[in-house]
C-alpha positions in Angstrom: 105.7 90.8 75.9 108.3 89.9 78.7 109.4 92.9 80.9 113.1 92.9 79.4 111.4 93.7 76.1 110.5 97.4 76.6 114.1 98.1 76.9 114.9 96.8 73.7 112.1 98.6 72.3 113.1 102.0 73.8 116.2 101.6 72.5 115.7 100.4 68.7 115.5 103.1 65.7 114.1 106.1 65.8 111.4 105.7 63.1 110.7 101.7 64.3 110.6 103.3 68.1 106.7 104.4 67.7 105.4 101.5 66.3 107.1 99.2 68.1 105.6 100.8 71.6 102.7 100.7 70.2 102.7 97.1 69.5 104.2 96.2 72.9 101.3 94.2 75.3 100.8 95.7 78.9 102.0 94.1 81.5 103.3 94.0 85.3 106.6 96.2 84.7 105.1 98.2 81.8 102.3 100.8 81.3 101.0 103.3 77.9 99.7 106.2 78.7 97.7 108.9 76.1 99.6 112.5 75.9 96.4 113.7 77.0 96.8 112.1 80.5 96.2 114.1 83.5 98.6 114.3 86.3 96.3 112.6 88.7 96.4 109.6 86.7 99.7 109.3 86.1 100.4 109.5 90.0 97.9 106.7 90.1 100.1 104.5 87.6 103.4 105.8 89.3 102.1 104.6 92.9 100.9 101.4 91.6 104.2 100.6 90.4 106.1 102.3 93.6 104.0 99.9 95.8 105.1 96.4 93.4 108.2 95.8 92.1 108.7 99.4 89.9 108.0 99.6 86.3 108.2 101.7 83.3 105.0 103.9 82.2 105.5 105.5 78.3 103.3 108.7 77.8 102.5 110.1 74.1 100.6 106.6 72.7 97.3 106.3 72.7 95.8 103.3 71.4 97.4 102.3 67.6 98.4 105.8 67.4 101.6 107.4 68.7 100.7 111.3 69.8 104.1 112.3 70.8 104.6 114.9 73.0 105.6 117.9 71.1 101.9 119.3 70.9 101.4 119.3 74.3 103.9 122.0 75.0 106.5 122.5 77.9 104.2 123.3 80.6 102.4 120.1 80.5 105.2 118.3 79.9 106.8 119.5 83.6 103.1 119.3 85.1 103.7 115.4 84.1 107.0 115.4 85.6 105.7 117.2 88.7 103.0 114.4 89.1 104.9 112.4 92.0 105.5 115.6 93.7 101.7 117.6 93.4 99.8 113.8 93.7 101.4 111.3 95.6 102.6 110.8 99.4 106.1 110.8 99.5 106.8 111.1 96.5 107.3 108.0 94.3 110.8 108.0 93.4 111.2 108.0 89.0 113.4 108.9 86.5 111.8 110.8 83.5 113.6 111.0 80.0 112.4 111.9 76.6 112.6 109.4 74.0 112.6 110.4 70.1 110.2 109.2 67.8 108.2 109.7 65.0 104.3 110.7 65.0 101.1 109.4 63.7 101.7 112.2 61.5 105.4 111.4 60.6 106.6 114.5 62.6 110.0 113.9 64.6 108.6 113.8 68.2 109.1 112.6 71.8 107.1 110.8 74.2 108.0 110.1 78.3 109.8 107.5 79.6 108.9 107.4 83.7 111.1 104.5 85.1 109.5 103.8 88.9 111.7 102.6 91.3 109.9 100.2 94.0 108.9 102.2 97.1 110.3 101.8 100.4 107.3 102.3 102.1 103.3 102.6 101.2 103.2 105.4 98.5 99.5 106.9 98.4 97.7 109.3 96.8 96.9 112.8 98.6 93.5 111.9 99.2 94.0 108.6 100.8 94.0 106.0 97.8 96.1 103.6 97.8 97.2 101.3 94.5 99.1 98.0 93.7 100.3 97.5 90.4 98.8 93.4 89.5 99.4 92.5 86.0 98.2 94.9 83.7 96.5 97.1 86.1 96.5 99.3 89.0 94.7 98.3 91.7 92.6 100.4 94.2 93.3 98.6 97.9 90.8 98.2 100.3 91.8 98.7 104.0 92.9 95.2 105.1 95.0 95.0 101.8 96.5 98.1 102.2 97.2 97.0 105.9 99.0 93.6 104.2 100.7 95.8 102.1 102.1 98.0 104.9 103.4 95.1 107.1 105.1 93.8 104.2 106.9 96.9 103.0 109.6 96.3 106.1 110.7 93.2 105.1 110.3 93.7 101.3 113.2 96.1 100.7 116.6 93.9 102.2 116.9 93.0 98.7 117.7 96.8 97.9 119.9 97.2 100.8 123.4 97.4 99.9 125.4 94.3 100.7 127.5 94.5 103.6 131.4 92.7 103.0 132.4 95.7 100.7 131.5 93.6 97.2 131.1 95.6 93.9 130.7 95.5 90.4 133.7 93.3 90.3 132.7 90.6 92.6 130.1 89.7 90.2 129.6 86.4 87.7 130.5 88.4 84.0 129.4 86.1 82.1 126.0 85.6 83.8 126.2 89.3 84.0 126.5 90.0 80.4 123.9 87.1 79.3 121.7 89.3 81.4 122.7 92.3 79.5 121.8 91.0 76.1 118.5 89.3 76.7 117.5 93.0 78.2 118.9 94.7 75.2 120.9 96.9 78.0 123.9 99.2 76.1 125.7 98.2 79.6 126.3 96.0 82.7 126.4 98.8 84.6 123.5 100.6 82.9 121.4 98.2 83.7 121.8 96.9 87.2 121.1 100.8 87.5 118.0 100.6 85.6 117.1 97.4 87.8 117.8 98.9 91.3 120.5 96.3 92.0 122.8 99.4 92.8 122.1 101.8 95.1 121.7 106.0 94.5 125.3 106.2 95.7 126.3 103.5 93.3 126.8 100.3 96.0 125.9 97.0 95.2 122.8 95.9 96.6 121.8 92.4 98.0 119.8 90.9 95.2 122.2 92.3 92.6 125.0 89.7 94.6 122.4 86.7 95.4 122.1 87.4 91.2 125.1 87.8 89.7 127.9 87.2 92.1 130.6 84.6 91.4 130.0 82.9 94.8 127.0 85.0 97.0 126.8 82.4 100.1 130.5 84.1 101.2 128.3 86.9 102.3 124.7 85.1 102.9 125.5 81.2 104.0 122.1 80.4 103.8 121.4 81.1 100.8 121.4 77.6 99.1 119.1 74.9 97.8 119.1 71.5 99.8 117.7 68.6 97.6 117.1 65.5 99.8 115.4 61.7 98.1 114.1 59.3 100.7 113.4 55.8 100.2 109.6 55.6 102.1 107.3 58.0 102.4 108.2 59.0 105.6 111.4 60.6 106.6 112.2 58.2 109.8 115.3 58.9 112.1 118.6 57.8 113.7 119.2 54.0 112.5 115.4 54.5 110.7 116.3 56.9 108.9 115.1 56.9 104.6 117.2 59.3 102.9 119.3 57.4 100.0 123.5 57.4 100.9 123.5 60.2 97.5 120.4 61.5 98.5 121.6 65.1 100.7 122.9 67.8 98.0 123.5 71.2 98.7 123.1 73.7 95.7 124.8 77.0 95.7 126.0 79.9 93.6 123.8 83.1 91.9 120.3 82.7 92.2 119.5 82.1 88.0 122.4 79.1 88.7 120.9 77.1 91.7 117.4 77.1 89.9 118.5 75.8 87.3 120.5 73.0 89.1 118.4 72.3 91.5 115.5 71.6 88.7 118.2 68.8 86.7 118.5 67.0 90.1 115.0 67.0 91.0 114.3 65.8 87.7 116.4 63.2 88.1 115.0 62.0 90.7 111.5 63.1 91.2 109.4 59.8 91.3 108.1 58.3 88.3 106.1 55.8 86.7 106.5 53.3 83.8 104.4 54.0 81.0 103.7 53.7 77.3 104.0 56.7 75.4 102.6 57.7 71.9 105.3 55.5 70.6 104.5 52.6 72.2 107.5 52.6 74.3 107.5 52.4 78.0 109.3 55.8 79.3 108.8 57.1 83.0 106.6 59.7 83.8 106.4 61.9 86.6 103.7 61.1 89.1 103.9 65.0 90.2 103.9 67.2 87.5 106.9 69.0 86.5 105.6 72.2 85.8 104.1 72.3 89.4 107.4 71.6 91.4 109.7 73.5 89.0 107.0 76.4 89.7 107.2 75.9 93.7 111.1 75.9 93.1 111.2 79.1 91.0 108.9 80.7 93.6 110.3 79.6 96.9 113.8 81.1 95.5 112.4 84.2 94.6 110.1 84.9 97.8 111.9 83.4 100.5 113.4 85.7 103.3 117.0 86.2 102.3 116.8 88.0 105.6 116.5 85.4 108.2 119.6 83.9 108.9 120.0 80.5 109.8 117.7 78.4 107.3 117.8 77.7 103.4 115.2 76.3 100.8 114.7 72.5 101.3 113.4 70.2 98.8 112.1 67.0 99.7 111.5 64.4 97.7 109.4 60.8 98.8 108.0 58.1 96.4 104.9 59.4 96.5 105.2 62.9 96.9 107.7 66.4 96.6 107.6 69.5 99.4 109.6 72.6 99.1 109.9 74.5 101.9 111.4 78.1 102.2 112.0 80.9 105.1 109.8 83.6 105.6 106.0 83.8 106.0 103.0 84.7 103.4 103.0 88.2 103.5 101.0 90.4 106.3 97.0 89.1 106.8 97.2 86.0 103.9 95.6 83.0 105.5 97.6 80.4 104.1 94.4 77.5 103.4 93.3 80.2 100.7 96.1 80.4 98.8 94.4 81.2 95.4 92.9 84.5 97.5 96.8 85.5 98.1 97.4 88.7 96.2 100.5 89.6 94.2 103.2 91.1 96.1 106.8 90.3 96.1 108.9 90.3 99.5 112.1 90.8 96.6 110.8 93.0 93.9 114.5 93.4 92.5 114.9 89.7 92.5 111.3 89.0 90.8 111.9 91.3 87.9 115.7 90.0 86.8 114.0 86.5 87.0 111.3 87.9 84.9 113.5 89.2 82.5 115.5 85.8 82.3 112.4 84.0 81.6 113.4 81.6 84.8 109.3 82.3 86.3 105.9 83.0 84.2 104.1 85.9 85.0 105.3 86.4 88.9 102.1 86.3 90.9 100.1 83.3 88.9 102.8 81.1 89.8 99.8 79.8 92.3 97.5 79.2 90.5 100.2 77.7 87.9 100.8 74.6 90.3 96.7 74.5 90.9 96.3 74.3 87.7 98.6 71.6 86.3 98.1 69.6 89.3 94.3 69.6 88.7 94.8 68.7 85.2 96.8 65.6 85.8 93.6 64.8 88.0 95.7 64.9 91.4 94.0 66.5 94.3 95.4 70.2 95.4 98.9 71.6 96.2 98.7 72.4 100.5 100.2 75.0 102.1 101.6 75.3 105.7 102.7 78.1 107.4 105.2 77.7 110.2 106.6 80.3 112.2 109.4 81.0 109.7 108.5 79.2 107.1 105.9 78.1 104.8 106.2 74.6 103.4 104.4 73.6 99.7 103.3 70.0 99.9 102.8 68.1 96.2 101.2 65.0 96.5 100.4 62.2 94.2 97.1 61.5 95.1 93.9 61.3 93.0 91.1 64.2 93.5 88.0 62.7 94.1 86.2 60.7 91.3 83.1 62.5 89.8 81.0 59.5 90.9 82.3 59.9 94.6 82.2 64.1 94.2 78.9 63.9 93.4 77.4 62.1 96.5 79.2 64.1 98.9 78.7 67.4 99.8 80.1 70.9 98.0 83.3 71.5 99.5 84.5 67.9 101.1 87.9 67.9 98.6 89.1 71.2 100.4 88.7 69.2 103.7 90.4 66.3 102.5 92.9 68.8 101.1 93.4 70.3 104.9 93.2 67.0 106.6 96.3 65.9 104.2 98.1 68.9 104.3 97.7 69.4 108.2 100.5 68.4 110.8 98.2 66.5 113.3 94.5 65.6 113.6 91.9 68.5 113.4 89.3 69.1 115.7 85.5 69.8 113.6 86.2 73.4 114.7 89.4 73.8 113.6 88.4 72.5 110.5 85.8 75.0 110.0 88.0 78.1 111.2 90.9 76.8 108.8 88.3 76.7 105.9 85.9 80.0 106.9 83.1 77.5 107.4 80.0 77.6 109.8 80.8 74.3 112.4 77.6 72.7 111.3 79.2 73.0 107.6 82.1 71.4 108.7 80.6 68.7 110.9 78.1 67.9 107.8 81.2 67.1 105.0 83.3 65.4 107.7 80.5 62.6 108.0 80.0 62.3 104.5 83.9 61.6 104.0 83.6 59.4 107.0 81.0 57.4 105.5 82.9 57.2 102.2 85.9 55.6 104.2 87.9 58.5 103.1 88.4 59.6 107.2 88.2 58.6 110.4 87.3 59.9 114.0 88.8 59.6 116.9 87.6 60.3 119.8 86.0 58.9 123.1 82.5 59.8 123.4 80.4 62.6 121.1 81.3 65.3 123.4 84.9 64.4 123.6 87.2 67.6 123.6 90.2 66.1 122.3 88.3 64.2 119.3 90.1 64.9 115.8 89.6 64.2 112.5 92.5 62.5 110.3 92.9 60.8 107.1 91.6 57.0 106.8 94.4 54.3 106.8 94.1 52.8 103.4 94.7 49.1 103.4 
């Protein structure tokens, strides 16, 4: 079930209403709770969602069967209500309606309806414990995640800031708009960008609801474009040297859901392919980097970047061999960018991750990842690389085979992520650099370097064993 569905659900007739809730799956922006809940729990759910991107949590349904609240009696119901206020620190920020329904026993009935707005800040629970929601859970956070999570909140909330310029309602794409209203079963525009935070309490436009929906939001925020660039060689070159085709420079802009989609027909234009048969027997080109992977960098780098920093945009490069999409902004707080599987969920734009979301332009926010992992791997090319500049991080696609089995299996566990780092890195690596970059002991490190060596897979330069300034790089081939 996609996020946009619960609303539909909420909203469809009274004796389908039940049912339907019970039927809908779990997920990042949604949450079922039993009528038997205790208030403690609830403030656990309402902080998880506070502390992501918000969410909506439905109390009275329990399993296949819907309680309803009637039963539970006035009291309870405000002692739920209360929950924010008696459990949590501050107080997540919800709204709380009833909903009609019908019962298990076919009784006319209500059940809860808490709609969590993302927290400005790190919402906790009285006694310390802290929670995230992650997919279809709430997380408990250990200390250094909870510290990640509290360098981030800063940064994460310029997407609910209200957009300077004076722009409103009006200044937005209504046709866009409205698309966006349907697919979230929405009974208004305005309702809506309400129930999405992209207005403020006072009724102001924020920033993400104009990078979304407005008719032309790089009036207000320049920067905010997508630059697609094709070279001829695999490397960029410069002055007279330079690669880059004559039609090969294209600057995308407009709403968010609009240069996505843009960008992705020109770089599938002109990602690089290669001739082969298909199951027709016809030769047809084929892209050397997976689609999925690039259109999931894309979808992500648009969504994370730091609409914030001034000055840059989203750049995506593409070479015959290979496709890198860099975007503004760092990983979030303590990530170490050479794990990138081990990076948690969190989105610097929770208002801009859950419209995409509900326009089906990203999968499940938060695997997108291991997504590109994943259909890299199975296409048999070696590992996406990450590098992370000092305002930016860069996602680096290459068409390069992972190691055979035959070759895998003669060197030692581990020597693809050093191949991976040694490809993805900006100069030569020291042996200790190599094993900081990958949490290695140096001996480790030394030990899968040799065996790469001796494969011819990469070479050592260096003057003498105890050479300061040796470094480690990837073999020439030819």
């Amino acid at each position: 079930m996609t996020a946009n569905r619960i609303d539909t659900v909420l909203t469809s007739p009274v004796p389908e209403r039940g049912p339907r809730i019970v039927e809908a799956v779990e997920d990042q922006w949604f949450e079922k709770k039993s009528a038997r809940v205790q208030g403690q729990a609830l403030g656990q759910a309402l902080i998880a969602f506070a502390n992501a991107e918000g969410g909506t949590i439905v109390v009275g349904v329990h399993g296949q069967t819907v309680e309803g609240m009637n039963r539970q009696g006035l009291k309870r119901i405000n002692e739920l209500r209360q929950a924010s206020i008696d459990h949590t620190v501050p107080p997540v920020r919800f709204g709380c309606t009833e909903t009609e329904c019908v019962n298990a026993e076919g009784g006319s009935d209500v059940l809860l309806v808490f709609r969590v707005d993302p927290g400005e800040r790190v919402h906790e629970m009285k006694n310390g414990d802290t929670f995230l929601r992650v997919g279809d859970e709430s997380r408990k956070l250990n200390f250094s995640q909870r510290q990640e999570l509290e360098f981030d909140k800063g940064q994460a909330q310029y997407d609910g800031m209200a957009v300077a310029g004076g722009h409103s309602i009006s200044d937005l794409n209504k046709k866009l708009l409205e698309n966006y209203r349907e697919k979230t079963g929405a009974e208004s525009a305005k309702g809506i960008l309400h129930a999405r935070s992209l207005l403020t309490r006072d009724g102001a436009l924020t920033n993400a609801g104009y990078l979304l929906f407005g008719k032309h939001p790089q009036q207000q925020f320049p920067e905010a474009y997508i630059r697609v660039l094709r070279y001829m060689a695999t490397e960029r070159g410069t002055g007279a040297q330079l690669n880059l085709y004559d039609d090969g420079d294209v600057k995308i802009e407009g709403p968010i859901p609009y240069a996505i989609q843009d960008a992705a027909e020109l770089i599938e234009r002109w990602a690089p392919k290669r001739r082969s048969l298909d199951e027709a027997g016809l030769f047809t080109g084929t892209d050397i980097v997976p689609k999925d992977a690039w259109r999931e960098g894309l979808v992500n780098a648009a969504i994370h970047r730091s609409y914030s920093l001034a000055g840059d945009h989203i750049r995506v490069e593409i070479f015959p061999d290979r496709i890198e999409i860099e975007s503004p902004g760092r990983f979030p707080g303590l990530i170490d960018p050479s794990k990138p599987l081990e990076i948690s969920r969190f989105a610097r734009n929770p208002r801009i991750a859950r419209v995409c979301a509900d326009l089906r332009i990203g999968q499940e926010l938060g695997e997108g990842i291991k997504r590109i992992f994943e259909e890299m791997r199975r296409v048999g090319l070696t590992d996406p690389v990450y590098r992370q500049g000092t305002g930016s991080v860069k996602l680096r696609l290459e068409a390069v085979a992972r190691l055979s089995a035959e070759v895998a299996n003669r060197l030692p566990r581990g020597s693809q992520a050093v191949l991976d780092l040694l490809r993805g890195a900006a100069m030569p690596m020291g042996t200790g650099e190599v094993a900081d970059a990958l949490g290695i002991s140096r001996p480790s490190a030394t030990n899968r370097l040799q065996a790469l060596r001796a494969e011819g897979l990469v070479e050592w330069n260096g003057k003498s064993k105890k050479d300061p300034r040796a470094a480690w790089m990837l073999a020439k081939l030819g």
